[in-house]
N, C-alpha and C positions, 0 to 999 in steps of 0.2 A: 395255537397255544398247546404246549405240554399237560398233560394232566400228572396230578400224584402220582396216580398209579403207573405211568411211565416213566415216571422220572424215581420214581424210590421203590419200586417193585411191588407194593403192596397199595391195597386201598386205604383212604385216609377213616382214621376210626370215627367212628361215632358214638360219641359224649352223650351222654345223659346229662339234660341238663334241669335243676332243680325244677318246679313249678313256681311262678312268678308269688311274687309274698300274694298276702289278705288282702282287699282291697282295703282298707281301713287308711286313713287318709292323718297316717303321725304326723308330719307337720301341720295339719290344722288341730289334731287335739292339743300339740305343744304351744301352738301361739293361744290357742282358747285356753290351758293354763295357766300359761303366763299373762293374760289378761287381766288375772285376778278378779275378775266379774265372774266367771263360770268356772274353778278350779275340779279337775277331771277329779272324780272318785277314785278310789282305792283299785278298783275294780277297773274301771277305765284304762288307770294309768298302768296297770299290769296287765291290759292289752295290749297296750301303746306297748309296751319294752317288749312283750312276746313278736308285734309287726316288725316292729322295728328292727329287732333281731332275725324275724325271717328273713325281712330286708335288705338285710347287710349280709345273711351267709350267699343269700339269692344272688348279690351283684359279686361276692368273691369268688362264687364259681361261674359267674360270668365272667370276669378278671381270668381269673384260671385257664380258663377253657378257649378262650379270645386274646386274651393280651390286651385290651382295648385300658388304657390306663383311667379313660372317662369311667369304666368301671370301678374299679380301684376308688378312684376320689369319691365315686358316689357310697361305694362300701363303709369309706370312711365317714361321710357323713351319718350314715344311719346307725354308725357306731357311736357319734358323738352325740349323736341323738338319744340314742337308749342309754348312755350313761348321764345326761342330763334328768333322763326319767326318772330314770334310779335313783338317782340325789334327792328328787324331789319326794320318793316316798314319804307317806306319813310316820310318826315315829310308833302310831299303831300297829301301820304294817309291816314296819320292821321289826319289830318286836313279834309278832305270828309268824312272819319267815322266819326269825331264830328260832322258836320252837320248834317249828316246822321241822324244822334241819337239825335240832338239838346241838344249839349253839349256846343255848342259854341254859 
């Protein structure tokens, strides 16, 4: 077998790849909110979107970097996921992120 480096002249680069998200386990805090038995705090649920969101840049430069399209759909999913978080904010803490950010 051919290696890269014979066949294209140079050695194949190497990628930096993110650090795997948090362990923090977003789809169990999202079906535990949506249970409405145990709704995630404020606090909680702005973990959840911070994982979430590691989660999804984590598999897009796995997508990136691979090609692997199983990436990609998973990226997507933990996109679809932190915008579900997001919706569910409280209207507390929407209201302290708009100050936050002086939106209000």
């Amino acid at each position: 077998m051919v290696s890269f480096a014979e066949m294209f002249g140079e050695e194949l680069p190497q990628i930096q790849s993110p650090p795997p998200p948090a362990s923090v386990s977003v789809g169990q805090e999202l079906q535990r909110d949506q249970s409405c038995n145990e709704p995630l705090t404020d606090e909680e649920r702005e973990d959840a979107i911070r994982a979430a969101g590691e989660a999804m840049c984590h598999s897009y430069a796995e997508w990136d970097h691979y090609g692997c399209f199983d990436d990609h759909a998973t990226a997507r999913q933990h996109e679809r996921l932190m915008k579900r978080l997001i919706l569910g904010r409280s209207p507390t803490m929407v209201a302290r992120l708009e100050r936050e950010r002086g939106l209000v």
